[in-house]
C-alpha positions as CSV (number, residue, x, y, z in Angstrom):
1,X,44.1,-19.4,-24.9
2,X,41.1,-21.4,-25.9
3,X,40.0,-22.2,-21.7
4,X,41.4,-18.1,-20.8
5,X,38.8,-17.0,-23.8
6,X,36.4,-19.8,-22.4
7,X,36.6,-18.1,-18.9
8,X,36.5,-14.5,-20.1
9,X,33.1,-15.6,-22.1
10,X,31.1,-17.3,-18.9
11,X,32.5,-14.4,-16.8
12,X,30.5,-12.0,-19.3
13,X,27.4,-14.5,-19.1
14,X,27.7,-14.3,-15.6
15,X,27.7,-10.5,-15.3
16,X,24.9,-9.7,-17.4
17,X,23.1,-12.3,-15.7
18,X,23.8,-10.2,-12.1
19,X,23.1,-6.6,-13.6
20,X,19.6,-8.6,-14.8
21,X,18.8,-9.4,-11.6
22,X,19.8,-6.3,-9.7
23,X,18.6,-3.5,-12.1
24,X,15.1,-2.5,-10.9
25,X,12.7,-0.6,-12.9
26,X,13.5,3.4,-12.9
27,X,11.3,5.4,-10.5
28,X,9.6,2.7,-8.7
29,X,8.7,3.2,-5.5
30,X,6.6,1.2,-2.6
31,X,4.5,2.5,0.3
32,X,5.2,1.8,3.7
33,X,2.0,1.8,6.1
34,X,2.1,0.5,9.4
35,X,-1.1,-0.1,10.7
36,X,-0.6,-3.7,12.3
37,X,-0.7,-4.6,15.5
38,X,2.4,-5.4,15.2
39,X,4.6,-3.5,12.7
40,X,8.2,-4.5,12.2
41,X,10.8,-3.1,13.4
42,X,12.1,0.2,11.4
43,X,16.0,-1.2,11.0
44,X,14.5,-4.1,9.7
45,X,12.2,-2.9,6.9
46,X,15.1,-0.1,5.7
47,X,17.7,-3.8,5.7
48,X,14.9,-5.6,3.6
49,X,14.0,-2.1,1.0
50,X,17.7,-1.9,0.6
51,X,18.4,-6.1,0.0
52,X,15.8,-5.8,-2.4
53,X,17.0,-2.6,-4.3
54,X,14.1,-0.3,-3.7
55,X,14.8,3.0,-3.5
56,X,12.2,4.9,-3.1
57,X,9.6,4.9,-0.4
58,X,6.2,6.4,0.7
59,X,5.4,7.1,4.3
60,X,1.8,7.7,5.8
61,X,3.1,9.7,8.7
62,X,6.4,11.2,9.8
63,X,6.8,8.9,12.6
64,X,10.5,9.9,14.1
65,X,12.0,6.4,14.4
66,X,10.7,5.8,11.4
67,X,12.2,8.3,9.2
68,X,15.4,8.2,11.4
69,X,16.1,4.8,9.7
70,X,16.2,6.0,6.3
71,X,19.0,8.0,7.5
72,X,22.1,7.9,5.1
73,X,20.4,4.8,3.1
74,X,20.1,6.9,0.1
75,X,16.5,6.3,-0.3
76,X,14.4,9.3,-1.8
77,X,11.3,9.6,1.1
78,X,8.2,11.1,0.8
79,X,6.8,11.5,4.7
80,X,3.0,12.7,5.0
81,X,0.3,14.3,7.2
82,X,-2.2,12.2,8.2
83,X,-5.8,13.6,7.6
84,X,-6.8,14.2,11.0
85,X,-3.6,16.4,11.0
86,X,-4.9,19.0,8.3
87,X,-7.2,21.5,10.2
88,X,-4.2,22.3,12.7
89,X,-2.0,23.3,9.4
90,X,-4.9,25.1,7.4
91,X,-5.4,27.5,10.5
92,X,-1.8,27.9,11.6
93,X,1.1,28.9,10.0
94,X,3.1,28.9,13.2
95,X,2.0,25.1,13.6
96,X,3.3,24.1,9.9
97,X,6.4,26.0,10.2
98,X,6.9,23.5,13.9
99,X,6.1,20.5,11.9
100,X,8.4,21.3,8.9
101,X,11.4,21.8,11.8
102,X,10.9,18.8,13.3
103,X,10.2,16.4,11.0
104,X,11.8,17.6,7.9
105,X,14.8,19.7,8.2
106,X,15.9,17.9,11.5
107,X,16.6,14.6,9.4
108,X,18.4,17.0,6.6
109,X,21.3,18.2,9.0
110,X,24.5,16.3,6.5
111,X,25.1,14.8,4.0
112,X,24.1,11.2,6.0
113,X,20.7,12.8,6.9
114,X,17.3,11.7,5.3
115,X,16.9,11.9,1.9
116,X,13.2,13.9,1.9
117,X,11.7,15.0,-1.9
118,X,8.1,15.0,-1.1
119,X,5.3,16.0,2.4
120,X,2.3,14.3,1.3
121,X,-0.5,17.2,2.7
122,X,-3.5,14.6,3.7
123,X,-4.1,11.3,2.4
124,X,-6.7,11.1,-0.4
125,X,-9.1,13.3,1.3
126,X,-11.6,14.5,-1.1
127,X,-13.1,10.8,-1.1
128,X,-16.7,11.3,-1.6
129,X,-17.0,8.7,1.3
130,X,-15.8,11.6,3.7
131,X,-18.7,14.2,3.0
132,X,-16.1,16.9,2.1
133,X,-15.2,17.0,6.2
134,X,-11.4,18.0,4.8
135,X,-13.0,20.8,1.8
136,X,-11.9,23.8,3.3
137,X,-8.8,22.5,4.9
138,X,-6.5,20.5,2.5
139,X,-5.9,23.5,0.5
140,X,-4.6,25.9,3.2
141,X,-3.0,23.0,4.7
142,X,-0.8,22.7,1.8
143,X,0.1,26.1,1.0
144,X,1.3,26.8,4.7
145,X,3.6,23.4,4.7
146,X,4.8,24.4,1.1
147,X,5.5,28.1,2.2
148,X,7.3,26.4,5.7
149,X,9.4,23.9,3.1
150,X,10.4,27.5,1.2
151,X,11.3,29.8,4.2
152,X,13.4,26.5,5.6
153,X,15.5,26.9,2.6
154,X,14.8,23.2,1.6
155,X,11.7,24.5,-1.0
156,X,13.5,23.9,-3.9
157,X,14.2,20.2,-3.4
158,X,11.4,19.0,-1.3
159,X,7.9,19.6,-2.3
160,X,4.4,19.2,-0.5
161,X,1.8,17.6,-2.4
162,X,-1.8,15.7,-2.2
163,X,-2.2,12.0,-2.6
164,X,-5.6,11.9,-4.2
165,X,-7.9,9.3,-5.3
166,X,-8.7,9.0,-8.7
167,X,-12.0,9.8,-8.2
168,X,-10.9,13.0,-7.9
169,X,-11.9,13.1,-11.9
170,X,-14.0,11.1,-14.1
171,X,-15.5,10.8,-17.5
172,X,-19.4,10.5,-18.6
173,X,-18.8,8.6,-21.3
174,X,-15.5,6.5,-19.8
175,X,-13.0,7.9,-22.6
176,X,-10.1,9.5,-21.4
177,X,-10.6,13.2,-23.6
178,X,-14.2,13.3,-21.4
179,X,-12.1,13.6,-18.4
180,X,-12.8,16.4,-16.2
181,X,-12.4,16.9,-12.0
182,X,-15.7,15.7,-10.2
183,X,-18.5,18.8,-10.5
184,X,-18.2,19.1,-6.8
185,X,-14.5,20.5,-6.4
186,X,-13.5,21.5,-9.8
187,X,-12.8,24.6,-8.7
188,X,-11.0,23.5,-5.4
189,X,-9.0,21.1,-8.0
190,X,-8.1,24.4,-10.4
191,X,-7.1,25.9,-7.5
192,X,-4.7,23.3,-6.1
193,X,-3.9,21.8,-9.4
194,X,-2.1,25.7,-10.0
195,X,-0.7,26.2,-6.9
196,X,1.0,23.0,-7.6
197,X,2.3,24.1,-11.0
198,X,3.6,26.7,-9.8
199,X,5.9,25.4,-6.8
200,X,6.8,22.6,-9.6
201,X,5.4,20.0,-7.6
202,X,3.8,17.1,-9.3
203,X,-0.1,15.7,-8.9
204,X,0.0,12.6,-6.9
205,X,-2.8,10.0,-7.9
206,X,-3.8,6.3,-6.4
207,X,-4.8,3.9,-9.2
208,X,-6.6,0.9,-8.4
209,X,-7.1,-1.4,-11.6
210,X,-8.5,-4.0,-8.5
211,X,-11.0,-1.9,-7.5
212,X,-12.6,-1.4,-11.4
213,X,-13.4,-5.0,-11.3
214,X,-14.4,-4.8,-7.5
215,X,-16.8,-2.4,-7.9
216,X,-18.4,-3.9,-11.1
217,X,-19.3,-7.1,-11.9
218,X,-19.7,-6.4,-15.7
219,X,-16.2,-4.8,-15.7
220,X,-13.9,-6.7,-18.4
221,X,-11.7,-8.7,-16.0
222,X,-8.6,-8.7,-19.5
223,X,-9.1,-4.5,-19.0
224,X,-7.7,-4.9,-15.2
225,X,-4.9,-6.1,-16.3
226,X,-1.7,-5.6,-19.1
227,X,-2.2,-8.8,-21.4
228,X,-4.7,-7.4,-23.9
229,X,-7.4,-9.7,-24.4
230,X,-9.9,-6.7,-24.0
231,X,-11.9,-4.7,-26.3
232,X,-9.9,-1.4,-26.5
233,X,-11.7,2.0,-25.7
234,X,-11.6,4.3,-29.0
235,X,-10.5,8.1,-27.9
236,X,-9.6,11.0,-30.1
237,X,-6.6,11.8,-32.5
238,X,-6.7,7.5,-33.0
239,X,-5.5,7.0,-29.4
240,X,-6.7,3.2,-28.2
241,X,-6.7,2.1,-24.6
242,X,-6.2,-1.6,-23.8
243,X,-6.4,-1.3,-20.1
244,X,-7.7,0.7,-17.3
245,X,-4.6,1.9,-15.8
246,X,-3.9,4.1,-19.2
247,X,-7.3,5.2,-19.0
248,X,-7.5,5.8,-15.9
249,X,-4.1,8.1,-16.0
250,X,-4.8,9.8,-18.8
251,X,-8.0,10.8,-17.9
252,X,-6.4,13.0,-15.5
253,X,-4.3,14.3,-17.7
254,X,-7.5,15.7,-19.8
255,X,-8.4,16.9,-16.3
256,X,-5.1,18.3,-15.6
257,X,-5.1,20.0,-19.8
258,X,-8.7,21.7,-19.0
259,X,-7.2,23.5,-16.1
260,X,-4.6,24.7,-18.2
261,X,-1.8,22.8,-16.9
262,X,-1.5,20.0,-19.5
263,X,2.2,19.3,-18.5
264,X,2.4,19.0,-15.1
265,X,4.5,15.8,-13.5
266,X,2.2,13.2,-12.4
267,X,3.2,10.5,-10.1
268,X,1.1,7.3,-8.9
269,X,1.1,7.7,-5.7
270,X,-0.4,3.8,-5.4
271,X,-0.9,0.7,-7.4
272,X,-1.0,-2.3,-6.4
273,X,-3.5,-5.5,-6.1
274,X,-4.4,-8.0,-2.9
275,X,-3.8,-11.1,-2.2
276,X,-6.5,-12.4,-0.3
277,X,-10.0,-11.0,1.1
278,X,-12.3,-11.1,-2.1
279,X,-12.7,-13.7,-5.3
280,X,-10.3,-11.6,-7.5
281,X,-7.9,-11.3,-4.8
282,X,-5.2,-13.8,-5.0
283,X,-1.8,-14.2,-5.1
284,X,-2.1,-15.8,-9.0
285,X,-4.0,-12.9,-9.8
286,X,-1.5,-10.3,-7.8
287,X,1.5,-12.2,-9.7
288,X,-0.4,-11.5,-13.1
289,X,-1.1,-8.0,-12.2
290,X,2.7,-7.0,-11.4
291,X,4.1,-8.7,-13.7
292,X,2.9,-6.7,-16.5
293,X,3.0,-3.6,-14.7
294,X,6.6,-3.9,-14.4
295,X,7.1,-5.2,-17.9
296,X,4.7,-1.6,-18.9
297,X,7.1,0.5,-16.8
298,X,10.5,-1.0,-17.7
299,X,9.8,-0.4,-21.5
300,X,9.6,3.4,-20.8
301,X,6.4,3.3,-23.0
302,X,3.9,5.8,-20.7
303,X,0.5,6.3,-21.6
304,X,-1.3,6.7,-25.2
305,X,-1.3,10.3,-24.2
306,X,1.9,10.4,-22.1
307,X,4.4,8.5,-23.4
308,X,8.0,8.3,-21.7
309,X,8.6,7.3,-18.2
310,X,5.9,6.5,-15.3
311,X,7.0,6.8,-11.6
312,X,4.8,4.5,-9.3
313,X,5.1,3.5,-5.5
314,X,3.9,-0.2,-5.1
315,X,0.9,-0.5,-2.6
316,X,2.0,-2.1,-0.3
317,X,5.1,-3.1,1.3
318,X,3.0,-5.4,4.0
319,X,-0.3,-6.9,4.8
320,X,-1.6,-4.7,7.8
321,X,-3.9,-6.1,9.8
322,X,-5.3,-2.8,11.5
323,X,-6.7,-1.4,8.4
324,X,-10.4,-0.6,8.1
325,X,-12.2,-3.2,6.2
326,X,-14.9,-0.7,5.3
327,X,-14.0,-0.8,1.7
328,X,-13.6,-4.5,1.9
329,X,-11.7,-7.3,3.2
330,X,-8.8,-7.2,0.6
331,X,-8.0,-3.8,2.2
332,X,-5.4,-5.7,4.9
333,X,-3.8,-7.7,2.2
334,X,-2.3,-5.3,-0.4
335,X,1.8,-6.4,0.7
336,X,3.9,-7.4,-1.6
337,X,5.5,-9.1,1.7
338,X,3.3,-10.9,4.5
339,X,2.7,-9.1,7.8
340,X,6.4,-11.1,8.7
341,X,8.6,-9.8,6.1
342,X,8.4,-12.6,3.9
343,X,7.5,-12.8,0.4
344,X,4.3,-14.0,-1.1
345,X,5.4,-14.9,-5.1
346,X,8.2,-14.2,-7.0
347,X,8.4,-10.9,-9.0
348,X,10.8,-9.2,-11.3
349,X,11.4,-5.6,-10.0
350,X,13.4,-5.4,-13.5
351,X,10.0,-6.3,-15.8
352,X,12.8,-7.9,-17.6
353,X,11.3,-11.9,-16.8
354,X,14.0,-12.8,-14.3
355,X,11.1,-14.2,-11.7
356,X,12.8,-14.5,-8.3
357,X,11.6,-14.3,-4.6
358,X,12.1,-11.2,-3.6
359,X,14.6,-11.0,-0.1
360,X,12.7,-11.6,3.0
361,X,13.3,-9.6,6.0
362,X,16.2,-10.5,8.5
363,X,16.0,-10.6,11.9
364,X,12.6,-11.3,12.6
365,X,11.5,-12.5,16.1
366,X,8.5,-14.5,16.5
367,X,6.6,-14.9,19.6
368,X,6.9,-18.6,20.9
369,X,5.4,-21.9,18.7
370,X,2.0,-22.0,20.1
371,X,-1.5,-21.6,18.7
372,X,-4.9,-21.5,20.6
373,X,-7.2,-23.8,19.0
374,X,-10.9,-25.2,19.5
375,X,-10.5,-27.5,21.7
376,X,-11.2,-31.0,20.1
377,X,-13.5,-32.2,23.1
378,X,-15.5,-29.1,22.9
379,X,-19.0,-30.7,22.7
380,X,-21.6,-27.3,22.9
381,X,-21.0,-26.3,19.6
382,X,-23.4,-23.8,20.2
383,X,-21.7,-21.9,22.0
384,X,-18.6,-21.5,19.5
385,X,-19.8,-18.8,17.3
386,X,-20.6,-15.8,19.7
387,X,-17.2,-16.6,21.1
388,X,-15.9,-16.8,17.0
389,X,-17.8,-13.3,16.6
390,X,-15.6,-11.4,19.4
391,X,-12.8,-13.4,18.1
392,X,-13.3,-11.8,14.6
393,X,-14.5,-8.6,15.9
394,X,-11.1,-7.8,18.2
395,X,-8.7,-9.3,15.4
396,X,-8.6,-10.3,11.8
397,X,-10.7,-13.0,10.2
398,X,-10.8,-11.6,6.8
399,X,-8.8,-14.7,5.1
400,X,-12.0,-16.7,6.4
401,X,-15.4,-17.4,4.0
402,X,-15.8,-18.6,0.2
403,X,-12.6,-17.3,-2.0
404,X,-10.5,-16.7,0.4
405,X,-7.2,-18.5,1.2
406,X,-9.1,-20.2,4.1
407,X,-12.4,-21.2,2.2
408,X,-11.3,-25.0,2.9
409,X,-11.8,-24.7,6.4
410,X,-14.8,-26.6,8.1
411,X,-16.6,-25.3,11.5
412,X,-14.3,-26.3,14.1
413,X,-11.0,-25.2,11.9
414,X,-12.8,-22.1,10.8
415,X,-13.4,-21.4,15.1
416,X,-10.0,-22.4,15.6
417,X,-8.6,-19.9,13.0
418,X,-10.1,-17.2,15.2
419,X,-8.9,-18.1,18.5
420,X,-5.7,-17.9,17.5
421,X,-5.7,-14.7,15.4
422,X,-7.4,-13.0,18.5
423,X,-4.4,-15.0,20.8
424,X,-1.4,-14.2,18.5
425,X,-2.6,-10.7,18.4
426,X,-2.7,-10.5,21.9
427,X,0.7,-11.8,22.3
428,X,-0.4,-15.0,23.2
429,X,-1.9,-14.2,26.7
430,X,-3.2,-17.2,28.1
431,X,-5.7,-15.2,29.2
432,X,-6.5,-14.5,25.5
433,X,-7.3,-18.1,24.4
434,X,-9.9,-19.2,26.9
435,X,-13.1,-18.3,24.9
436,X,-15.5,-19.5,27.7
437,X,-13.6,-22.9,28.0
438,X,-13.6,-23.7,24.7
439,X,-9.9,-23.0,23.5
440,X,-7.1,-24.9,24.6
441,X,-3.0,-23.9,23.5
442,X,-1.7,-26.6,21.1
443,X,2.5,-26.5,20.2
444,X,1.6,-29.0,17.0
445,X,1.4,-26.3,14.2
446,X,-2.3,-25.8,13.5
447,X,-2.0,-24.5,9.6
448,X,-4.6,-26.3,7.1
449,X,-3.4,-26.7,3.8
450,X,-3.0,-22.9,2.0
451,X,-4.3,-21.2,5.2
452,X,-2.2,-20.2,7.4
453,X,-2.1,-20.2,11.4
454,X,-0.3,-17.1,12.2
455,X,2.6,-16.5,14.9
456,X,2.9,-13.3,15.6
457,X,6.2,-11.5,15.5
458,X,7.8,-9.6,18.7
459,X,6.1,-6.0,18.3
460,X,7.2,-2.4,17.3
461,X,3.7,-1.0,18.1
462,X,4.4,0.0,21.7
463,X,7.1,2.5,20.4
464,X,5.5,3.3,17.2
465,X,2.7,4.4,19.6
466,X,-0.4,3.0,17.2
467,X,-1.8,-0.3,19.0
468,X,-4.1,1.0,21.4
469,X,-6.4,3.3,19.2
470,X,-5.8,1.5,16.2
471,X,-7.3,-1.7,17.9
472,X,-10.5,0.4,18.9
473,X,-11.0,1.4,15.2
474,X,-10.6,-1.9,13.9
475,X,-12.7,-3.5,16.3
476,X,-15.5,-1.1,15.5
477,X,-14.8,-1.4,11.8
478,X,-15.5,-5.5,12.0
479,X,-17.9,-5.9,14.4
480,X,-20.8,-8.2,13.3
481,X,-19.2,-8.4,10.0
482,X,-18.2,-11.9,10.5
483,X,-21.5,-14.6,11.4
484,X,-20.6,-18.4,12.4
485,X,-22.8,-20.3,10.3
């Protein structure tokens, strides 16, 4: 009796320790971009949200093969519209009520189908940065895709939405209760913020505790974060904020009360912080950040002013090396997973401290143990750095320069590091490591200490359809922005 109750207690043990470690905060979600030059493959990424327990997922896009993955997985989806997408949608209801058919209902058709709650109607596209080229056609955008959801029949369960920046709304004096929707589209925001309400679809937002300190060097770095540490921000009716996510929410819920909507469901559409690319962007720093983001959302505590459950996608899912760097160079390194699948740090989707590595992604296939390097007997030095500067320009350098996981590197490792992000991007051409004689192809991996020498992985982009305009942005978005000293 004494070694059958002996084996009945360590079997208990042992089961709470496996619900621990497979119970994953409610609601949370993560976004899946693809803009890399060379995405994974589909199957692969729905095998590695599933061996990780996610279960929810944002899309960019409603890429077919994409979405077509998801199929019977049980995931809940949200696909979107890209921005460039709107003014098609805004002047024709014919055109939304196509879209809605083919990328919506066509993945509903039984009970295996796609899993669809939410069409995300533009990505953030009242950005100040865009001059207010998508004003006067994000609204009628979204009315026409949520009237196409309702005449489908699928209205009730799937709902359109905007994912909106926060800037959407500030406060003059930075308390929450000043809150109120930027001067310039408050009355767009009423507008939407009601339609919204009433199709009982909830306000999206992207919250960026990274980009407060970014932005501002006198920011309190303790405020970024879910430690305390910082001075709290006083508000009305004795509310205290010790952090800027709180205050960042909850000032759009004094934006969302002064329209006369103080209820309405509010996800967060993004949250996240980078790994690489700026000083405060590190994976120690990243580590800190989540874990007390999932320790915030597992306790069910809210917000001072909302307080119950939060639902937030992660942002990302994977580095992307195609993204603009325009708002900096941390922008391609917001994945919780590296461009490869695999993961960065451990992290406890549960917030309940059982720190793991999360499960990498199965079934990845590299391209062939080879890097293009400086050649070591290159003597005209001076040469090197125009050929570094198209090297950067055509690929991804933005783990070189001081804080960044490749500030170690001298001059000839830093030239080297280029070459082969321009080669492994080009699928190792040999074509594409020549640099005017000055590369040569090494099989001795060329990694220096924390910075790593990329192989690139077989591609998806070819059938995802994305390479070959993506590279022309991206090109354009980094020319001359790195200079070999």
């Amino acid at each position: 009796m004494a070694r059958t109750g002996r084996f009945i207690v360590i079997w208990a043990v042992s089961m709470v320790i496996i619900v621990a470690a497979v119970k994953h905060v409610q609601g949370l979600g993560v976004n899946w971009g693809t803009m890399a030059s060379h995405p994974l493959n589909p199957n692969i990424v729905v095998n590695l949200l599933k061996d990780n327990g996610i279960k929810k997922v944002k899309l960019f896009d409603a890429d077919d093969w994409t979405v077509s993955s998801l199929a019977g997985t049980g995931i809940e989806v949200m696909v979107g519209i890209p921005n460039d997408q709107l003014k098609k949608f805004a002047s024709s209801y014919d055109d939304a009520k196509d879209w809605v058919k083919e990328n919506v209902t066509k993945h509903l058709r039984d009970s295996g189908g796609v899993d669809i709650r939410y069409v995300g109607v533009g990505n953030e596209p009242f950005l100040s940065s865009y001059n207010g080229t998508f004003m006067k056609l994000t609204f009628p955008a979204l009315k026409n895709i949520q009237r196409a959801l309702n005449e489908a029949g699928v209205g009730d369960k799937i709902k359109a939405t905007v994912p909106q920046n926060a800037d959407v709304y500030e406060s003059p004096s930075n308390t929450p209760s000043d809150g109120n929707f930027r001067k310039d589209i408050r009355d767009l925001m009423v507008q939407i913020v009601r339609f919204l309400n009433d199709n009982r679809s909830p306000f999206l937002v992207n919250i960026y505790p990274f980009l407060s300190l970014y932005e501002n060097p006198n920011f309190p770095r303790d405020f970024a974060f879910f430690d305390g540490g910082s001075k709290p921000i006083n508000d009305k009716n004795n509310l205290q904020y010790d952090n800027v996510f709180d205050a960042n929410h909850d000032t759009l819920v004094w934006s969302l009360k002064k329209t006369g909507v103080p209820d309405m469901k509010v996800l967060v559409g993004e949250v996240g912080w980078p790994t690489d690319g700026d000083k405060n962007a590190n994976i120690d720093l990243a580590k800190k950040f989540y874990d007390g983001l999932f320790r915030k959302l597992a306790k069910n505590k809210g917000t001072p002013l909302r307080p119950g459950h939060t639902e937030a996608y992660l942002f990302s899912l994977f580095d992307e090396d195609m993204k603009s760097v325009a708002p900096g160079h941390f922008e391609r390194h917001w994945g919780i997973f590296r461009y490869d699948g695999q993961p960065k740090f451990s992290m406890d989707f549960s917030g309940q401290g059982h720190d793991k590595m999360p499960v990498a992604a199965k079934g990845v296939q590299y391209l062939e143990k080879k890097w293009c390097v400086l050649d070591r007997d290159a003597k005209n030095m001076s040469a090197v750095g125009t050929e570094v500067n198209y090297a950067c320009a055509m690929s991804d350098c933005t783990s070189l320069g001081p804080d960044r996981s490749c500030k170690e590197l001298g001059e000839r490792d830093s030239a080297s590091y280029a070459f082969n992000m321009y080669f492994q991007m080009n699928d190792q051409s040999v074509e594409a490591c020549d640099f005017s004689g000055l590369a040569t192809i090494v099989t001795q991996n060329a990694s220096r200490g924390s910075c790593l020498f990329p192989i690139q992985i077989e591609s998806s982009a070819e059938r995802l359809g994305i390479f070959g305009s993506t590279m022309i942005v991206a090109a354009g978005a980094l020319m001359s922005l790195f200079i070999f000293m």
